[in-house]
FIKOLZA-1660 file (N, C-alpha, C; in steps of 0.1 Angstrom, whole numbers, plus 5000, padded with zeros to 4 digits):
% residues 214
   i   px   py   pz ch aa at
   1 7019 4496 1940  A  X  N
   1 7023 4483 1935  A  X CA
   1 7014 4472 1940  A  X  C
   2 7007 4461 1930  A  X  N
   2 6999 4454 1935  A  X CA
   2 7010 4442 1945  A  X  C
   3 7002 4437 1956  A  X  N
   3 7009 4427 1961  A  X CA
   3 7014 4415 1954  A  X  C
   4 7024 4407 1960  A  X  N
   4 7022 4394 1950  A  X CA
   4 7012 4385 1945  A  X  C
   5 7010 4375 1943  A  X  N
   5 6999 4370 1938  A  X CA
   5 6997 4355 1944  A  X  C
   6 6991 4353 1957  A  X  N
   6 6993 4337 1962  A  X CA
   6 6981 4331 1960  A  X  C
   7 6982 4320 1953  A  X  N
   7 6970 4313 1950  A  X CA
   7 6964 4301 1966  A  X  C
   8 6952 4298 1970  A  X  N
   8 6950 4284 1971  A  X CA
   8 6952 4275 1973  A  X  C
   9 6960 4263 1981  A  X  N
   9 6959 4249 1979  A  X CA
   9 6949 4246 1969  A  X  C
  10 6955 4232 1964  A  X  N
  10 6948 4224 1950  A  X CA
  10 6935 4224 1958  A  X  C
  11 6935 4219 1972  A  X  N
  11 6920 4205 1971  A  X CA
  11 6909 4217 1978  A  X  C
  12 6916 4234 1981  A  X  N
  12 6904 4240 1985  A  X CA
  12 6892 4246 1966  A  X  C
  13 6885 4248 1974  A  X  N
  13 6872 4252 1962  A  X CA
  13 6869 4263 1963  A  X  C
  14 6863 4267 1951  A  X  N
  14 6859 4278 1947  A  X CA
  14 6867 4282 1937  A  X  C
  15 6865 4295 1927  A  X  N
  15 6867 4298 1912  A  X CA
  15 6890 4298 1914  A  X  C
  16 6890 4301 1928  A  X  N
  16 6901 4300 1928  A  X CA
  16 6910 4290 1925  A  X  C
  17 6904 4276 1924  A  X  N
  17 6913 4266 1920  A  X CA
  17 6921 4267 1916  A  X  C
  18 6936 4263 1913  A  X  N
  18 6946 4267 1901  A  X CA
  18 6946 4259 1886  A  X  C
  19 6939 4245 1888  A  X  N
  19 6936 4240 1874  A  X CA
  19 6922 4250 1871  A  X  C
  20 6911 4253 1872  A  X  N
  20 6904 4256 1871  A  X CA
  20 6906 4270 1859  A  X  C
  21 6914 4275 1865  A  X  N
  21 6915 4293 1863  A  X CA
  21 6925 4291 1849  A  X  C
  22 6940 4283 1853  A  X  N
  22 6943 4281 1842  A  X CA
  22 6941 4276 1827  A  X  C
  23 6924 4272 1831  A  X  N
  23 6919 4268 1817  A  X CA
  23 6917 4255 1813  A  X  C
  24 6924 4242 1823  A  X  N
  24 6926 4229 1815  A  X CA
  24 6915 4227 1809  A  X  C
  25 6902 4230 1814  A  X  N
  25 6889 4223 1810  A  X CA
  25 6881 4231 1804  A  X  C
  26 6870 4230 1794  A  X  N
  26 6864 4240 1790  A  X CA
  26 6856 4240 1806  A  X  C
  27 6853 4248 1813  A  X  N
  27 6840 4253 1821  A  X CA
  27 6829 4246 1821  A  X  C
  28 6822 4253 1809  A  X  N
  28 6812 4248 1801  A  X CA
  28 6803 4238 1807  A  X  C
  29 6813 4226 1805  A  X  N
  29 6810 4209 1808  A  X CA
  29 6806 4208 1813  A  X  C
  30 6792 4202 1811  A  X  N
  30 6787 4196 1825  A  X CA
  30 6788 4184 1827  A  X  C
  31 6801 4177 1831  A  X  N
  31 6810 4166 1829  A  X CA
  31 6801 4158 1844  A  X  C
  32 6794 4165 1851  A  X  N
  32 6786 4161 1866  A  X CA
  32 6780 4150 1863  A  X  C
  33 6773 4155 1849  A  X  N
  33 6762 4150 1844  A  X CA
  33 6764 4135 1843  A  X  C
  34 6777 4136 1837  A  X  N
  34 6785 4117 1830  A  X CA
  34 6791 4108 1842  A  X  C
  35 6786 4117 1854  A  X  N
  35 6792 4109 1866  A  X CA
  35 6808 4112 1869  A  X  C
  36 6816 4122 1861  A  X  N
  36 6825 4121 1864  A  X CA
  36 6830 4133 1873  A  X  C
  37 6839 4132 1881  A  X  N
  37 6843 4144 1890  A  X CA
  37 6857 4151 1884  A  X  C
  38 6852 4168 1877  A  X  N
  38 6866 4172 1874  A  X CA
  38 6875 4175 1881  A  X  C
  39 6867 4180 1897  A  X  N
  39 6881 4184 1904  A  X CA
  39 6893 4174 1907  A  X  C
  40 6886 4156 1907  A  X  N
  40 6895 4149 1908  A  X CA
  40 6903 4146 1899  A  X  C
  41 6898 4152 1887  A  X  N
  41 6906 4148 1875  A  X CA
  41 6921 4163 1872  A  X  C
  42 6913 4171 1880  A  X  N
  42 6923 4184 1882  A  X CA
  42 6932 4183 1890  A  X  C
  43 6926 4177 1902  A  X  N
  43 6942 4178 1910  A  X CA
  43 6951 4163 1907  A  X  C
  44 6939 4155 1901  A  X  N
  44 6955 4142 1892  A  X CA
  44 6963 4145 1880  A  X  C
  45 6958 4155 1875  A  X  N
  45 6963 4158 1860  A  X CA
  45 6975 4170 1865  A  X  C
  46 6972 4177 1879  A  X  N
  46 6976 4194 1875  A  X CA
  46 6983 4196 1892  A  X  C
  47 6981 4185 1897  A  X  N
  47 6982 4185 1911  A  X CA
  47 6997 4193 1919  A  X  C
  48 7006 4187 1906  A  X  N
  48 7022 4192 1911  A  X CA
  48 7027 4197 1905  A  X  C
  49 7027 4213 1911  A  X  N
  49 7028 4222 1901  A  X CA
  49 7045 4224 1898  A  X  C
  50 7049 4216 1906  A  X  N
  50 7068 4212 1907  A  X CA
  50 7069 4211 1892  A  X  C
  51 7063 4202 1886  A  X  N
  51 7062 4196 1876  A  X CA
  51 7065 4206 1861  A  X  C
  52 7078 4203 1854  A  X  N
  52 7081 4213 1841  A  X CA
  52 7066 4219 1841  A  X  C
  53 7060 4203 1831  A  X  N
  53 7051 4214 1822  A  X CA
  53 7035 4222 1831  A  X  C
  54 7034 4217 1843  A  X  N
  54 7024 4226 1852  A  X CA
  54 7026 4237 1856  A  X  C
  55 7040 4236 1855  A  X  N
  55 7048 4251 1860  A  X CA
  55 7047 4257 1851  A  X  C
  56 7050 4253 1836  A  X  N
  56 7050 4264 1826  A  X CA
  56 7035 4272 1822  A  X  C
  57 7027 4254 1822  A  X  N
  57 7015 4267 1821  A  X CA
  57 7012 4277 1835  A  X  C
  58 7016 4271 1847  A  X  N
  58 7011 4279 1859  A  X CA
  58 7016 4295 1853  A  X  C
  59 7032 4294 1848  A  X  N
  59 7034 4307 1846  A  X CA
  59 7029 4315 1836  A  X  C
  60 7025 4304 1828  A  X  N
  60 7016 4311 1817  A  X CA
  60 6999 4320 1817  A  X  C
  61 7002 4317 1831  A  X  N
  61 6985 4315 1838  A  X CA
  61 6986 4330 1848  A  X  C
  62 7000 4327 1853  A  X  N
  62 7008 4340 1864  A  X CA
  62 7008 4356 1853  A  X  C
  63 7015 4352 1840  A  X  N
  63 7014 4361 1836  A  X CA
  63 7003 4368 1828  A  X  C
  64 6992 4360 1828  A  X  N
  64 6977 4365 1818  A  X CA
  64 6973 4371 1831  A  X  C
  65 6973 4367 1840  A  X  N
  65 6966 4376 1850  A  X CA
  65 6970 4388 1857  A  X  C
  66 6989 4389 1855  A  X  N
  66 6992 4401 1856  A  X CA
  66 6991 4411 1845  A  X  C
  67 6990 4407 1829  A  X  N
  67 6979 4416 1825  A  X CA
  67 6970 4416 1815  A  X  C
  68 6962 4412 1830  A  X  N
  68 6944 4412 1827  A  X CA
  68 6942 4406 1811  A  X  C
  69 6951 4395 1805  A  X  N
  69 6946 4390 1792  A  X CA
  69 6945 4375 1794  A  X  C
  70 6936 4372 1802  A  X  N
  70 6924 4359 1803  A  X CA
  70 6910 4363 1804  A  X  C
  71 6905 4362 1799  A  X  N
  71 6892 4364 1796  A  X CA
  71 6885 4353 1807  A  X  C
  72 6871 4358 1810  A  X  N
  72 6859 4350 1816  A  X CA
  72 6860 4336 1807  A  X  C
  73 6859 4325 1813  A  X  N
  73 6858 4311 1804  A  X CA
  73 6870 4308 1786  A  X  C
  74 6877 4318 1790  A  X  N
  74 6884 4309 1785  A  X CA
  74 6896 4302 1787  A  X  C
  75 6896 4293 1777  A  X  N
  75 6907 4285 1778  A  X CA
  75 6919 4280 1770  A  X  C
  76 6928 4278 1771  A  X  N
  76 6948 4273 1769  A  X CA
  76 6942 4266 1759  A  X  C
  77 6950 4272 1749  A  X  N
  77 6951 4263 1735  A  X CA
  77 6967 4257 1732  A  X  C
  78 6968 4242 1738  A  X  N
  78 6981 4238 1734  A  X CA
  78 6985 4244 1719  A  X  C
  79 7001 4244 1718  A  X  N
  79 7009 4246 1702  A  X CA
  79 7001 4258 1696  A  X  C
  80 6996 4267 1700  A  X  N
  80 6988 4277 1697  A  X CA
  80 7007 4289 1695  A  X  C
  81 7005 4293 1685  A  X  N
  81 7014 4304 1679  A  X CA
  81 7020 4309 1690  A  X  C
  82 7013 4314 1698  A  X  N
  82 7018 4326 1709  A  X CA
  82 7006 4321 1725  A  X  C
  83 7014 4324 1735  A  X  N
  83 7004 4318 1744  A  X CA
  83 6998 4329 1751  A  X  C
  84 6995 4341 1751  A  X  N
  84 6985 4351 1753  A  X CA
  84 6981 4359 1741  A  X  C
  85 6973 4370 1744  A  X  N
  85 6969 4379 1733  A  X CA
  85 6967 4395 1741  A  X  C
  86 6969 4403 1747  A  X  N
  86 6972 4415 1753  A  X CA
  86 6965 4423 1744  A  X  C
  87 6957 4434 1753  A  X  N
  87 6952 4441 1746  A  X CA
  87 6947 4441 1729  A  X  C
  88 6940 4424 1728  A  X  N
  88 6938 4420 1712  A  X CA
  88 6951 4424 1703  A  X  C
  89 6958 4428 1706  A  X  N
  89 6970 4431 1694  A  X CA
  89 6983 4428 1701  A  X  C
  90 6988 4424 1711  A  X  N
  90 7002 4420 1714  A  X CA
  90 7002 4407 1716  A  X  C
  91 7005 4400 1711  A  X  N
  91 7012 4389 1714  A  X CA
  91 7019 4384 1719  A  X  C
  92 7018 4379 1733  A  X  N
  92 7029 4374 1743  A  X CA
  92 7035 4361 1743  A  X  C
  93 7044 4354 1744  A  X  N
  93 7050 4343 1742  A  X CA
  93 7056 4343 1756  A  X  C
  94 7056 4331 1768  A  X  N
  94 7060 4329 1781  A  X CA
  94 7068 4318 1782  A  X  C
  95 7079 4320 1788  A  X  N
  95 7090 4307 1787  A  X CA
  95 7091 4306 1804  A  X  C
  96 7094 4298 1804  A  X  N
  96 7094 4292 1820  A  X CA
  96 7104 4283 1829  A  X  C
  97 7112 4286 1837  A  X  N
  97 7122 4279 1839  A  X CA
  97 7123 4279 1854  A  X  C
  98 7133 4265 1860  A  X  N
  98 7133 4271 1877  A  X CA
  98 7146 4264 1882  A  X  C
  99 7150 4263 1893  A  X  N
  99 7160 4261 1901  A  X CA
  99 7159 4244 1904  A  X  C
 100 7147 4244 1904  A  X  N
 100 7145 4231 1913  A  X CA
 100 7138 4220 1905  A  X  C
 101 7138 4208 1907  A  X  N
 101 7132 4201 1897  A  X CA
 101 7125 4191 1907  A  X  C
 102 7113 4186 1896  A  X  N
 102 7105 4180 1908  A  X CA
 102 7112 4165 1913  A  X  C
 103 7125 4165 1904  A  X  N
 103 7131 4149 1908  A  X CA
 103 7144 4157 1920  A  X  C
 104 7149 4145 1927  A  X  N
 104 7163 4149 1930  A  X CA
 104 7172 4150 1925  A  X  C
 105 7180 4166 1933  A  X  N
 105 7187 4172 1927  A  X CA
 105 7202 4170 1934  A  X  C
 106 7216 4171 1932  A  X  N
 106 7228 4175 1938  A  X CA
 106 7229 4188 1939  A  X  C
 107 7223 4196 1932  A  X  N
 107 7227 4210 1924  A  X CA
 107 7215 4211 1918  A  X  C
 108 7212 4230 1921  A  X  N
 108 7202 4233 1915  A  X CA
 108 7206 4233 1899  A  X  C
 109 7194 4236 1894  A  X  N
 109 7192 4232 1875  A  X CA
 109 7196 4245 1869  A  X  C
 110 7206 4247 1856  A  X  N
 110 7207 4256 1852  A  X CA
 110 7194 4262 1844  A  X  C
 111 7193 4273 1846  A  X  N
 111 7179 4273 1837  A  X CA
 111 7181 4277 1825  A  X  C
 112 7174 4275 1812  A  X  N
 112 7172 4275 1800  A  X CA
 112 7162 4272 1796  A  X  C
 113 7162 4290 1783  A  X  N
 113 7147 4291 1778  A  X CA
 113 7146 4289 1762  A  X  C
 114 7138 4283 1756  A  X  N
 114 7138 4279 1742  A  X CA
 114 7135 4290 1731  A  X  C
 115 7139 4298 1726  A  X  N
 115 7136 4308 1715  A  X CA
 115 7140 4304 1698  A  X  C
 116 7138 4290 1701  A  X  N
 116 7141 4293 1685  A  X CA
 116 7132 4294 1676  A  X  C
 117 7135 4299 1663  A  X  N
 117 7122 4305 1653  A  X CA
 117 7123 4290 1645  A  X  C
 118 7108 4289 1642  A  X  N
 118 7099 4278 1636  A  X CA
 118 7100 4285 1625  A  X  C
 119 7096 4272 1619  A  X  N
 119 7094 4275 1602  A  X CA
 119 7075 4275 1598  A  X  C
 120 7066 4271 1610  A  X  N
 120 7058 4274 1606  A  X CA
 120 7049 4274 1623  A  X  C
 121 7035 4279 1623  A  X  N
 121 7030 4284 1632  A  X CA
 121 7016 4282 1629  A  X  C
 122 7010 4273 1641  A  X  N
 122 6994 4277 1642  A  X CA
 122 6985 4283 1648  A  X  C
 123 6979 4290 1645  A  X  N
 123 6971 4301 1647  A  X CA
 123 6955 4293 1653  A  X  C
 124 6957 4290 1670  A  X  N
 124 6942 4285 1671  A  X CA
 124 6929 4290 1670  A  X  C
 125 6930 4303 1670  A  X  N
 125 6916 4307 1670  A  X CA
 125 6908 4308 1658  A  X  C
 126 6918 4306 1644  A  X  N
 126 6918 4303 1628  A  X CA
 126 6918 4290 1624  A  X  C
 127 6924 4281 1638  A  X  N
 127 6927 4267 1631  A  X CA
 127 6934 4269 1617  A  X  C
 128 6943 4278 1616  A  X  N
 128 6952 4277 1602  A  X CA
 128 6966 4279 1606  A  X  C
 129 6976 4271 1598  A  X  N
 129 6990 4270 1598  A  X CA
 129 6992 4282 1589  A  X  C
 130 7007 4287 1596  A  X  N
 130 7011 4298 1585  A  X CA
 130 7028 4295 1585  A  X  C
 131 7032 4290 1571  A  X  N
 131 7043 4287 1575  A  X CA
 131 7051 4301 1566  A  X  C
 132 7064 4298 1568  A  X  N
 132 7069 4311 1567  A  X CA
 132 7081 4306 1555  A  X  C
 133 7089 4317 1549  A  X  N
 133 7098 4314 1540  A  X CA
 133 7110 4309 1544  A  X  C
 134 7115 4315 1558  A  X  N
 134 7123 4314 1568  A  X CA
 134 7123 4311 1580  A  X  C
 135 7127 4302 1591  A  X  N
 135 7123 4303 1602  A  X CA
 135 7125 4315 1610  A  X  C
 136 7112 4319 1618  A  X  N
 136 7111 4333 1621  A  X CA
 136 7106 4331 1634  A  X  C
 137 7108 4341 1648  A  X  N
 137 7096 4337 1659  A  X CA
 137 7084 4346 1657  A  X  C
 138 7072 4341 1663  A  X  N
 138 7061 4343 1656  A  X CA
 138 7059 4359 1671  A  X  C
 139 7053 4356 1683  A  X  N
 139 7048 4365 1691  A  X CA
 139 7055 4382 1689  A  X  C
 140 7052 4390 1696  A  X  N
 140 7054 4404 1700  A  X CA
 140 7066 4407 1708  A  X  C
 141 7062 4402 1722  A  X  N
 141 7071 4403 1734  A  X CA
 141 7074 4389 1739  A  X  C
 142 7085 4387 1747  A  X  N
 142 7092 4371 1752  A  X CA
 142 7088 4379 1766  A  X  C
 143 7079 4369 1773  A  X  N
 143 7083 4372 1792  A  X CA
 143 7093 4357 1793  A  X  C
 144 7101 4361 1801  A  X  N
 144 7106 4347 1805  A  X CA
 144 7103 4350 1821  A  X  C
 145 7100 4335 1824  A  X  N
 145 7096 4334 1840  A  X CA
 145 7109 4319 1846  A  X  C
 146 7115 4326 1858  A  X  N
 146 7124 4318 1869  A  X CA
 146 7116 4315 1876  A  X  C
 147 7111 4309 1886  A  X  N
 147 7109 4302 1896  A  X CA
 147 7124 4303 1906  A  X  C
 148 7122 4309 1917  A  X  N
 148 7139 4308 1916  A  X CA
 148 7145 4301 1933  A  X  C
 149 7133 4293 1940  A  X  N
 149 7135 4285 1951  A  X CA
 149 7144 4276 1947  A  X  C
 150 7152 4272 1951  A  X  N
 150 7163 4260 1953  A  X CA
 150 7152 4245 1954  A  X  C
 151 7145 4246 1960  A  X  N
 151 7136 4235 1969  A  X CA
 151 7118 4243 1963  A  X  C
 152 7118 4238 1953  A  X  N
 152 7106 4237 1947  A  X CA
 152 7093 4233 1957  A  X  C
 153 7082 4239 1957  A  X  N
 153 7070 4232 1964  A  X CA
 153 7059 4241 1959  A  X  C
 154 7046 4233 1958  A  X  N
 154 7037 4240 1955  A  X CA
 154 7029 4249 1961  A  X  C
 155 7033 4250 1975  A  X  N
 155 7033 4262 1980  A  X CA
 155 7040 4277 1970  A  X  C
 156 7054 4275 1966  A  X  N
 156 7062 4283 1967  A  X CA
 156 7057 4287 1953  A  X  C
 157 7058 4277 1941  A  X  N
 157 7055 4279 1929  A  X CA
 157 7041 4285 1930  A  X  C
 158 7031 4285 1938  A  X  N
 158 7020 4293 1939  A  X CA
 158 7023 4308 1942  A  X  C
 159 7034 4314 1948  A  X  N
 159 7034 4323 1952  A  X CA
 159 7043 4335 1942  A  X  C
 160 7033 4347 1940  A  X  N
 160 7045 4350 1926  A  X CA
 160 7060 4361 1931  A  X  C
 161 7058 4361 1943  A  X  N
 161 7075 4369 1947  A  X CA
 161 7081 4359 1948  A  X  C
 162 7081 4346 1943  A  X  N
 162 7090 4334 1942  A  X CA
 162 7099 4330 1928  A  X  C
 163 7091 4342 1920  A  X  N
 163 7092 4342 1903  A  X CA
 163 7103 4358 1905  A  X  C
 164 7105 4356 1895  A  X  N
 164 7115 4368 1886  A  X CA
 164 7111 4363 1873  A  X  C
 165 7113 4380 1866  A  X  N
 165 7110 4383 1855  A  X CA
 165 7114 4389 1847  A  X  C
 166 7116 4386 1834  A  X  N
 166 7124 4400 1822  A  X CA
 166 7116 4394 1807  A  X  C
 167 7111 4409 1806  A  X  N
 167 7102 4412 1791  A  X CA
 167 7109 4419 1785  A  X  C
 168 7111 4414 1770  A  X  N
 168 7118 4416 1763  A  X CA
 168 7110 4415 1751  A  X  C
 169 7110 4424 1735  A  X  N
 169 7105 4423 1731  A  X CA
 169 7112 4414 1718  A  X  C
 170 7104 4408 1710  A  X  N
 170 7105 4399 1698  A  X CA
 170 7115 4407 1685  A  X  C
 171 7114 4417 1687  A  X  N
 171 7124 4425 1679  A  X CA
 171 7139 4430 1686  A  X  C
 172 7142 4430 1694  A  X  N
 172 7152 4432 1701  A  X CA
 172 7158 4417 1702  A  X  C
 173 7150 4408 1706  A  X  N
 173 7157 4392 1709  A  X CA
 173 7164 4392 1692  A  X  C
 174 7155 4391 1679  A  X  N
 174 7158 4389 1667  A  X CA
 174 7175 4396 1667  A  X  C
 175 7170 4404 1672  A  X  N
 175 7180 4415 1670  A  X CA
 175 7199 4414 1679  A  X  C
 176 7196 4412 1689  A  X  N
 176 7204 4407 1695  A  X CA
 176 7208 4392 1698  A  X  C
 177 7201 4385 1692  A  X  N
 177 7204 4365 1693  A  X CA
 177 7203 4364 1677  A  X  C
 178 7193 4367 1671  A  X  N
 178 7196 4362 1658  A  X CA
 178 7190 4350 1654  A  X  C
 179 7191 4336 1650  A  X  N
 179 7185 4329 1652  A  X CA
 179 7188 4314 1668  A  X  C
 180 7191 4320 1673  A  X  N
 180 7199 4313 1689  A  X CA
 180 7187 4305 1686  A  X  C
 181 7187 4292 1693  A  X  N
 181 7178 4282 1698  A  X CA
 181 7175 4288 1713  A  X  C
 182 7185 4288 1722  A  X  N
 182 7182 4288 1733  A  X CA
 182 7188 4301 1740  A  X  C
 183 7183 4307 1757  A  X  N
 183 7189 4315 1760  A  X CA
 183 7189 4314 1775  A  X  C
 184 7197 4316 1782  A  X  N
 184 7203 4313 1800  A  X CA
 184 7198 4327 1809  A  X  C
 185 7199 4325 1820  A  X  N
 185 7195 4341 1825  A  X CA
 185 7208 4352 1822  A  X  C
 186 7217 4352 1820  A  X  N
 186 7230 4354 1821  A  X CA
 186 7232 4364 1810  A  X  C
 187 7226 4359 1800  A  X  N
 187 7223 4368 1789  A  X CA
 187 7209 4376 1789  A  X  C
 188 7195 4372 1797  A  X  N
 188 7189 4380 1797  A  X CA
 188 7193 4390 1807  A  X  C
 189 7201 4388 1815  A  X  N
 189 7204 4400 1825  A  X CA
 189 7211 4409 1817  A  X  C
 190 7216 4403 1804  A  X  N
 190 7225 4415 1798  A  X CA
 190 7214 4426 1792  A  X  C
 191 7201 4417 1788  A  X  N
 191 7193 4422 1776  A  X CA
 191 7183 4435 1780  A  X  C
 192 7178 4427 1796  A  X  N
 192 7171 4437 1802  A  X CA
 192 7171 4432 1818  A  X  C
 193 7164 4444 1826  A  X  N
 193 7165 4442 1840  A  X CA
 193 7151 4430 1846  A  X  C
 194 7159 4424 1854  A  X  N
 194 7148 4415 1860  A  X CA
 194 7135 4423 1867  A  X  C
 195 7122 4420 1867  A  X  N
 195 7114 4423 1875  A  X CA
 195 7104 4416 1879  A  X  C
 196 7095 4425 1890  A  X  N
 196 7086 4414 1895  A  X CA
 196 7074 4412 1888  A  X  C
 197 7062 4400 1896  A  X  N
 197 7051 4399 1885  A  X CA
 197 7043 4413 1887  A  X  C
 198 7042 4423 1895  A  X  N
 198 7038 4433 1898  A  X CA
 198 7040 4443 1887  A  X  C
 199 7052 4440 1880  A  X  N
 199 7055 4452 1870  A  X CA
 199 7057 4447 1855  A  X  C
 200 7049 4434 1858  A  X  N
 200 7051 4430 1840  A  X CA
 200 7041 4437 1830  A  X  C
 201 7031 4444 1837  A  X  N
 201 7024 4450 1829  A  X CA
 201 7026 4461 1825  A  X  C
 202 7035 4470 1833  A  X  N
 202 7036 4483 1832  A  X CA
 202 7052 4482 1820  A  X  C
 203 7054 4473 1817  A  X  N
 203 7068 4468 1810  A  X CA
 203 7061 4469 1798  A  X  C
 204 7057 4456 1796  A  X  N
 204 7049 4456 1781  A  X CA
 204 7043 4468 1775  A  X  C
 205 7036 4475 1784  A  X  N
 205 7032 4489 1779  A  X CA
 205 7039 4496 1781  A  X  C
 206 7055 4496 1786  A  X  N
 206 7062 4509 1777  A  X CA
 206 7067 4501 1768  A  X  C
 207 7073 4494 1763  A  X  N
 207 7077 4479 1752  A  X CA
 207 7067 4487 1739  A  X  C
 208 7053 4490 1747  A  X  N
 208 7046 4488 1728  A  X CA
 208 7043 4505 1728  A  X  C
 209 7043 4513 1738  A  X  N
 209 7046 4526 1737  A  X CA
 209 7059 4534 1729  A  X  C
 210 7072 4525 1732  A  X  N
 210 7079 4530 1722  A  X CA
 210 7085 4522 1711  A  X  C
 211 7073 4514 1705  A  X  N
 211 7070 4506 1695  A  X CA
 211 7084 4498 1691  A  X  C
 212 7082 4490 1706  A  X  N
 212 7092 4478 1703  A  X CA
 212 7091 4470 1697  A  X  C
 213 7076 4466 1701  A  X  N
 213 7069 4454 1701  A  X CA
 213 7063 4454 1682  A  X  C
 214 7071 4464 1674  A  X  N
 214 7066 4463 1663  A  X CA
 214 7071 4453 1655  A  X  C
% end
């Protein structure tokens, strides 16, 4: 079993950065050139990863790397259909939720994950919309990711035995929610067993092994 996965502080260097890796910027840039500094623009834009949407992509970022579907230089395409691509043919969709919020809390946060089917879908790497007859969800498999510290920190949200996990495939959710907007852990515990980031890979490939994910 691979160990967990602990990233870095923001302000150390090297390819390990956590804005870096998760894509915000094309690479590419040679933004040096215009006088401007990306790292400082990475840890003002991406700095708290407490933060909903840093977190979401972080987990979005946690789960391409547990399997192996980030590619060398590339990068996160906001409102993109599905937010990985697995083995060029699965389609992953990553929902993200946590305990803790980066504001003050009395009580931790109930968590809640968004699954409702759209009526239409863009496809970035086509730059084309495809809308549908019905609202339908577009990906293969749903990972949903908890965060599940009481007391959120970017320490912790870096570290992935801090996360819990349940992959579920897009035909089963259809199947069992129906068109639900939304879904709680409560019912994914009914749907399937939680696991760690260690074994999301070996999930998805039994998922399309016994062609869930169809």
């Amino acid at each position: 079993m691979n160990p967990p996965l602990r990233l870095p502080r923001l302000h150390e260097k090297g390819e390990a950065r956590s804005c870096a890796i998760m894509g915000l910027v094309d690479p590419t840039w040679e933004a040096k050139e215009l006088g401007i500094e990306m790292d400082a623009f990475r840890d003002w834009a991406m700095g708290n990863l407490v933060d909903n949407r840093n977190r979401g992509i972080f987990a979005e970022w946690l789960v391409g790397q547990a399997l192996g579907a980030i590619g060398d230089g590339e990068v996160r395409h906001e409102w993109d259909a599905y937010d990985l691509l697995y083995e060029n043919k699965i389609k992953v969709e990553v929902k993200a939720s946590g305990l803790s919020q980066a504001w003050s809390q009395d009580k931790p946060s109930r968590p809640n994950f968004n699954i409702a089917p759209r009526s239409s879908h863009w496809i970035a790497k086509d730059n084309k919309w495809f809308k549908h007859e019905k609202p339908e969800r577009f990906a293969d498999v749903y990972v949903f990711c908890l965060h599940e510290p009481e007391r959120a920190t970017n320490e912790n949200v870096r570290d992935s035995a801090s996360w819990k996990f349940w992959v579920i495939s897009r035909p089963y959710i259809d199947y069992k929610l129906g068109g639900q907007k939304t879904v709680g852990t409560a019912t994914l515990d009914q749907l399937a067993k939680p696991i760690q980031w260690s074994e999301i890979k070996a999930e998805v490939d039994r998922l399309n092994s016994t062609k869930s994910v169809d």
